[in-house]
C-alpha positions as CSV (number, residue, x, y, z in Angstrom):
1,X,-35.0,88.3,40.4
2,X,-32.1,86.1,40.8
3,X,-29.5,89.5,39.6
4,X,-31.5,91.7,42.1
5,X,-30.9,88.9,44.8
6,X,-27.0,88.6,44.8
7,X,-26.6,92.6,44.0
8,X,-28.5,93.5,47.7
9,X,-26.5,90.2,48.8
10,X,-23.5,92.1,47.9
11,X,-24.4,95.6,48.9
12,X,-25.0,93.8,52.6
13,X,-21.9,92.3,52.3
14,X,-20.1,95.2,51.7
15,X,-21.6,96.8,54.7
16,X,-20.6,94.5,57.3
17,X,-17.1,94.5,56.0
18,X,-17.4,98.1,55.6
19,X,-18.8,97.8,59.7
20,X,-16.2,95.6,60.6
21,X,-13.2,96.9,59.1
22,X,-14.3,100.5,60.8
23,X,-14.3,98.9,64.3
24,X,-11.1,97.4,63.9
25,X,-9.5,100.8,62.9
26,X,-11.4,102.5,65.6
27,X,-10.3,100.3,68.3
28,X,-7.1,100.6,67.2
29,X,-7.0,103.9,67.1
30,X,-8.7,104.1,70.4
31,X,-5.9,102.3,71.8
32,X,-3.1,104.2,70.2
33,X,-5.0,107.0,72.0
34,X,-4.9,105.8,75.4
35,X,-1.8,104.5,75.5
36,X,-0.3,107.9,74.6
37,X,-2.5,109.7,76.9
38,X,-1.7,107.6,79.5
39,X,2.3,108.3,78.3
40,X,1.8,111.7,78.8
41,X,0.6,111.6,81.9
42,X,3.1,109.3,82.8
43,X,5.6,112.2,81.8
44,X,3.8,114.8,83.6
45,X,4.4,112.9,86.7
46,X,8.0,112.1,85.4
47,X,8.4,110.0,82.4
48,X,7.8,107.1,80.7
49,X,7.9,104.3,83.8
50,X,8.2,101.3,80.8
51,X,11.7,102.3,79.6
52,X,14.6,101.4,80.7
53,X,17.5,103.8,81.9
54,X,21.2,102.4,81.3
55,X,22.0,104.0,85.4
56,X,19.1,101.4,86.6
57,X,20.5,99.3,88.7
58,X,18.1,96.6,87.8
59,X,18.5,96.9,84.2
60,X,22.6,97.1,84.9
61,X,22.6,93.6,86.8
62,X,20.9,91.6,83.3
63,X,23.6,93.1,81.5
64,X,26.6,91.5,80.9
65,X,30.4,92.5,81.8
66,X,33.0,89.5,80.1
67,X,35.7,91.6,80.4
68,X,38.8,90.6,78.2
69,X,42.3,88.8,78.3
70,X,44.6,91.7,80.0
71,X,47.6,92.8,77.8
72,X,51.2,93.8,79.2
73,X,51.4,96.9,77.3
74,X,54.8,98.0,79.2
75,X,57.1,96.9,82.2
76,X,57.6,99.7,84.7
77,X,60.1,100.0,87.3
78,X,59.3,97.2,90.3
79,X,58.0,98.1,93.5
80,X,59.5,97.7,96.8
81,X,58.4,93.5,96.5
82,X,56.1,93.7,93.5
83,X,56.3,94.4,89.9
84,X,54.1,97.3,87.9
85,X,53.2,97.3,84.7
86,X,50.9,99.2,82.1
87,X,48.4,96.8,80.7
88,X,45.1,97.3,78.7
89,X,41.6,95.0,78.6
90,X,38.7,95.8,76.8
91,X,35.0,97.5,77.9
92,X,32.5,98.1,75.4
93,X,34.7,97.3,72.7
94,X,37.5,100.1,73.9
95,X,40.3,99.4,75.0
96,X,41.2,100.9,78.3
97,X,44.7,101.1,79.9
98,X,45.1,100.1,83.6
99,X,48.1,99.7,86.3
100,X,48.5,96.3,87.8
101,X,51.2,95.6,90.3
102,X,51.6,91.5,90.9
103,X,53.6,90.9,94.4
104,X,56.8,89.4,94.0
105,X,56.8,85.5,95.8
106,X,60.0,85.2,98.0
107,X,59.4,82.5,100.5
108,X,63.0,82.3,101.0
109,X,62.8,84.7,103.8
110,X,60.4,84.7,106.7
111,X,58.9,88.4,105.6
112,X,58.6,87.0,102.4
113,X,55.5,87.0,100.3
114,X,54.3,83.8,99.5
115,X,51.5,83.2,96.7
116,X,48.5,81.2,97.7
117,X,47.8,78.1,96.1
118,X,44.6,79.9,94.1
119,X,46.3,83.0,93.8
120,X,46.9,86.8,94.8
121,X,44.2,88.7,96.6
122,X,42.9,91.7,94.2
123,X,42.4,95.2,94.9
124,X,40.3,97.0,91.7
125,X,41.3,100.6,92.6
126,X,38.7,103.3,91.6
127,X,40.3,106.5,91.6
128,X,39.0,109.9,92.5
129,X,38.0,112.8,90.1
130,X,40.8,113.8,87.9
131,X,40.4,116.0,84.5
132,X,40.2,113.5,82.0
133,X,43.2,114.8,79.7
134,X,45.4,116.0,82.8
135,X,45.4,112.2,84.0
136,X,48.3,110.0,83.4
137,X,47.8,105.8,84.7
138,X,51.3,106.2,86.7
139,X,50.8,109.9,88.0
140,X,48.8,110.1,91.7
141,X,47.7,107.5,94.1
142,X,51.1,106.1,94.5
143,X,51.6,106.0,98.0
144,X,47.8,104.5,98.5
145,X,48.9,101.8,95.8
146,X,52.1,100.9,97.5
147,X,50.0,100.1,100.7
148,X,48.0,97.2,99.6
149,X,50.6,96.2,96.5
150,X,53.5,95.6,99.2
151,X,51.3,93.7,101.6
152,X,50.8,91.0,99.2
153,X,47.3,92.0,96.8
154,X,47.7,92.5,92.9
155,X,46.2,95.8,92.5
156,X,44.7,97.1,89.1
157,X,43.8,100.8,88.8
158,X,41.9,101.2,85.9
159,X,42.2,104.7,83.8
160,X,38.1,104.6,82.4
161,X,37.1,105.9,78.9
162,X,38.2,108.7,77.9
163,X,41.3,109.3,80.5
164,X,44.2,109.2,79.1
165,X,45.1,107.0,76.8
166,X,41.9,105.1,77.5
167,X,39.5,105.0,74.0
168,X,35.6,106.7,74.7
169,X,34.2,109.8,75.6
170,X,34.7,110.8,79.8
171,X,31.2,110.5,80.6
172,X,31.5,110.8,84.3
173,X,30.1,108.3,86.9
174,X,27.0,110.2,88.4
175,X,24.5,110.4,85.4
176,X,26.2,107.6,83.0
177,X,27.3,103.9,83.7
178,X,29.8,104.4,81.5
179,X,33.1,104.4,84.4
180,X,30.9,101.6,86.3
181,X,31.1,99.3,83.2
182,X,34.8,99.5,82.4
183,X,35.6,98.8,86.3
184,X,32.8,95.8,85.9
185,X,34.8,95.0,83.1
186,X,37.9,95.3,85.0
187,X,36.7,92.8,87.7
188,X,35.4,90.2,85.0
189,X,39.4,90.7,83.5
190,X,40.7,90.2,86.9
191,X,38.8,86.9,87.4
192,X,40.7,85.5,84.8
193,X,44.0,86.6,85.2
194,X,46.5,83.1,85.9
195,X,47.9,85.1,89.2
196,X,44.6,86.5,90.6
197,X,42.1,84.5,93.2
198,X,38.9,84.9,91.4
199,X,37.4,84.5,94.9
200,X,39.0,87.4,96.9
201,X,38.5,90.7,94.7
202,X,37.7,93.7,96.8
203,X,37.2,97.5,95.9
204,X,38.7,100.3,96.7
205,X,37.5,103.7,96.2
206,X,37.8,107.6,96.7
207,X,35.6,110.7,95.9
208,X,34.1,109.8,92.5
209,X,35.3,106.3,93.1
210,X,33.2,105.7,95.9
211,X,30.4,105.6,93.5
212,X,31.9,103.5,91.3
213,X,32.2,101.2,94.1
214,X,29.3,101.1,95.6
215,X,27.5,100.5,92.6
216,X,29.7,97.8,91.7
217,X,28.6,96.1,94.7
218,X,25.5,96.2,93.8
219,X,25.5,95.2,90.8
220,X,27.4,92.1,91.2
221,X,28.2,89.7,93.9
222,X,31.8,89.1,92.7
223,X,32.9,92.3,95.0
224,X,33.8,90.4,98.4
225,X,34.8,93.9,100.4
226,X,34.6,97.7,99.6
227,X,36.6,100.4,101.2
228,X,35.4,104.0,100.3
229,X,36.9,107.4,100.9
230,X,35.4,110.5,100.6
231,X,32.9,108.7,98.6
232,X,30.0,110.5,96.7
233,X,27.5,107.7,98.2
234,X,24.2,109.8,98.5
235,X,20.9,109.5,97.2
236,X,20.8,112.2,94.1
237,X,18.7,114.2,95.8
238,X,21.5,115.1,98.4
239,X,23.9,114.9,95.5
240,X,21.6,117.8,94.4
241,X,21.1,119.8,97.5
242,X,24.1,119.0,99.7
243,X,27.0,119.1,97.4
244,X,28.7,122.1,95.1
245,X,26.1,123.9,96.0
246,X,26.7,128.3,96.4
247,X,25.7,128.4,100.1
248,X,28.0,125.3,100.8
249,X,30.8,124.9,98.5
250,X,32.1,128.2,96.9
251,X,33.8,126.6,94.1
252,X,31.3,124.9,91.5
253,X,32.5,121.9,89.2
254,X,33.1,122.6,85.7
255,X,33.8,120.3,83.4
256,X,37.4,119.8,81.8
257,X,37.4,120.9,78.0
258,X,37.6,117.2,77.2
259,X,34.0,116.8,79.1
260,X,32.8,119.5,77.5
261,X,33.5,117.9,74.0
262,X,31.8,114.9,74.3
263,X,29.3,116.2,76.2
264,X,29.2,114.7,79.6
265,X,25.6,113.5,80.7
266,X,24.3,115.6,83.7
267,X,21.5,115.9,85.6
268,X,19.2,117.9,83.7
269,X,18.8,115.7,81.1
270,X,17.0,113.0,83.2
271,X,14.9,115.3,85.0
272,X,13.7,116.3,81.8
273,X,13.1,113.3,80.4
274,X,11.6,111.5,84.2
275,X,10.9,114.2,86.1
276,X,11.8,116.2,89.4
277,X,13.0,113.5,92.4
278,X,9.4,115.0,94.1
279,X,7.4,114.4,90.6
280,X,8.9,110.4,90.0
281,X,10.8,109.3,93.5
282,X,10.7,105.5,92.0
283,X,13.0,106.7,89.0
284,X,15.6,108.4,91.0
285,X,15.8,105.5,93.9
286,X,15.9,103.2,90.7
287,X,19.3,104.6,89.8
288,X,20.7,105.2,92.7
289,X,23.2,102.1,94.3
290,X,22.4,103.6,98.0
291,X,18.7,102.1,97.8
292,X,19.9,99.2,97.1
293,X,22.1,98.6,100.2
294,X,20.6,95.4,101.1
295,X,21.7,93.7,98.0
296,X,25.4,94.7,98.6
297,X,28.0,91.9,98.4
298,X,30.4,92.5,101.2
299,X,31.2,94.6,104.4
300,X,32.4,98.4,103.8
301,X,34.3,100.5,105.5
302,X,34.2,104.3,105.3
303,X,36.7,107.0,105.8
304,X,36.1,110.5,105.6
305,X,37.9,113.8,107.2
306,X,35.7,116.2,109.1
307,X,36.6,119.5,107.0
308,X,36.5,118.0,103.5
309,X,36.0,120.9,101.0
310,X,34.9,118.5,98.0
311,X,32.7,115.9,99.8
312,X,30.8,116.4,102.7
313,X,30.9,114.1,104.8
314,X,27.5,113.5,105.4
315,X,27.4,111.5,102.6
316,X,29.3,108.7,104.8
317,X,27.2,109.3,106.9
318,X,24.1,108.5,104.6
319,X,25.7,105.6,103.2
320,X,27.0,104.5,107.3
321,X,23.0,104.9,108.3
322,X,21.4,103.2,105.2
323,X,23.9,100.0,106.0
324,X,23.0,100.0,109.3
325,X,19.5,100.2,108.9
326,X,19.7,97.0,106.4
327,X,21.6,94.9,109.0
328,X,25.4,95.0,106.8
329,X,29.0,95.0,107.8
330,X,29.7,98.3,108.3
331,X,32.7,101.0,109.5
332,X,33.1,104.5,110.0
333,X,35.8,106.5,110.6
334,X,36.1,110.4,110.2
335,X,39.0,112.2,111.3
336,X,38.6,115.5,112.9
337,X,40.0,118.2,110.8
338,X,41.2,116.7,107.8
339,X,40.9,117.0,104.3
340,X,39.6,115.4,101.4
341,X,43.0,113.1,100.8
342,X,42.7,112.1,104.7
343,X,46.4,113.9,104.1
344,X,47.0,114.5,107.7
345,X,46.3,110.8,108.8
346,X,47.2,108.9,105.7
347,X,49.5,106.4,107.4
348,X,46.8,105.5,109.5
349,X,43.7,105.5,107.1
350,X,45.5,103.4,104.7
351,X,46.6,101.1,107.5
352,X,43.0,100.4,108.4
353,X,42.8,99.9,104.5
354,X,44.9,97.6,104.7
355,X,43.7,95.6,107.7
356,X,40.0,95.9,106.8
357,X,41.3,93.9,103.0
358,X,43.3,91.3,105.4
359,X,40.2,90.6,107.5
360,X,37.7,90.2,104.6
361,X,40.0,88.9,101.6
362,X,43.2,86.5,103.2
363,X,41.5,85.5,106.7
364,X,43.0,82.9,108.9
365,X,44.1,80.7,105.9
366,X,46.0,82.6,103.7
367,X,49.1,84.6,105.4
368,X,52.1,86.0,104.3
């Protein structure tokens, strides 16, 4: 009786174990279920909403950006009252070559530079599209660096990955974060150079450097003043229906062989992966710096000529509106019949550079 006892007592025992052990696997397997149901819905309406895109600009402001000691790599020929140099820092563990001019003190004279007791005023300048392998760090720009390196800023023009001598791949600055980083990078490098006012950095960008900019400055608050030319400053949808497109620009961008190499992230691949800007709106806003306006850290002043053939310029326009809108600092100026290089009023665009820097980065307290 007692053997007939303990083998039931068994067979029930093995039962509920048998019970429980089958709930806990179907519950779990119910909840693998859902979750990649509710997953693929989330991708039918345009991707996974829990995972994190490098271009976010949330998920870019908890990153971090410590920059690196900058290197003298070579002395160029001075300036006018300044000296130039090659140098290098380091990005994402590359090391990325740069031109920084440092104004020459002379307060011997009265037109004179003399440095200020906490340092220069900086200029990071963000240069405009230029095919990766053609680009060399002292070829183009020149006259725009002369204006603000003569008028008493250190100015360091940064070469990105990838251009060059500059290590990485040439990723571009629309659909990677890669460019953004190094100038990021750049700034945090700046901050601790032993001539530079870690207080008084501003930006300066054209074309594909307006985007750098502008997401800079929203990124960080370390950006006091941002001047943008001809900058690509739209939402991505306009980037996608107002720009190279047949019926407006006649001459599409292709990629330098360089960009072809490393394969240069474009737009298809994230509407692929989140969906159309109809499908997920949130993920495209999320990336893009012109939603984020009412974060930036400093006044901007926009410049843009009237019959540019590689910007439209109703992307300053955008940018001018979305400022407004948000109650920021903000300046327009478009001049009527020029080009993309404002070549036709270049004295006076850089001028207003130049004034727009002295307002917002040397004041009342620090002159020449």
């Amino acid at each position: 009786m007692n053997k007939r006892l303990v083998i039931v007592s068994i067979l029930i025992l093995g039962i509920l174990t048998s019970i429980i052990v089958y709930n806990r696997f179907f519950r779990d397997f119910l909840k693998s279920t859902t979750a990649l149901y509710k997953n693929a819905q989330q991708e039918g309406r345009g991707g996974l909403t829990n995972e994190p895109n490098p271009l976010s600009i949330e998920y870019m402001r908890g990153q971090e950006y410590p920059g690196s000691d900058i290197v003298i790599e070579e002395t160029l020929p001075p300036g006018s009252n300044y000296n130039r140099y090659i140098v290098s820092y380091k990005s994402d563990g590359l090391k990325i070559f740069a031109l920084l001019t440092v104004p020459q003190e002379d307060p011997s004279t009265t037109s004179g530079l003399k440095k200020p007791p906490a340092g220069w005023p900086v200029i990071i300048f963000n240069h405009g599209y230029i095919q990766p392998e053609e680009y060399r760090t002292t070829e183009k720009y020149l006259a725009y660096t002369d204006a603000f390196s003569r008028n008493g800023y250190i100015v360091f023009k940064s070469d990105y990955r990838g251009h060059g001598n500059s290590e990485g791949k040439p990723e571009g600055a629309y659909y990677s974060s890669a460019y953004t980083i190094d100038i990021l990078n750049a700034v945090s490098s700046m901050k601790k150079y032993k001539d530079a006012d870690p207080e008084r950095i501003g930006m300066w960008g054209h074309s594909m450097g307006g985007t750098i900019t502008l997401r800079s400055m929203v990124v960080t608050n370390d950006i006091k003043a941002g001047e943008i030319w001809a900058g690509v400053v739209a939402s991505y949808e306009d980037l996608t229906n107002n720009w190279h497109h047949p019926d407006l620009n006649p001459r599409p961008f292709i990629p330098s062989q360089r960009e072809q190499v490393s394969r240069r992230p474009g737009r298809q691949e994230l509407v692929d992966k989140y969906g159309s800007f109809k499908a997920n709106p949130q993920f495209w806003q999320s990336i893009s710096p012109i939603s984020f306006v009412k974060d930036i850290s400093g006044p901007i002043q926009l410049q843009h000529g009237t019959l540019d053939e590689e910007v439209p310029l109703l992307f300053s326009q955008k940018l001018d509106e979305a400022l407004r809108n948000s109650g920021k600092p903000v300046e327009l100026y478009t001049y009527e019949g020029d080009n993309h290089n404002l070549s036709n009023n270049l004295d006076m665009a850089l001028q207003r550079s130049v004034d727009f820097f002295d307002k917002y980065l040397k004041g009342s307290e620090i002159s020449n």
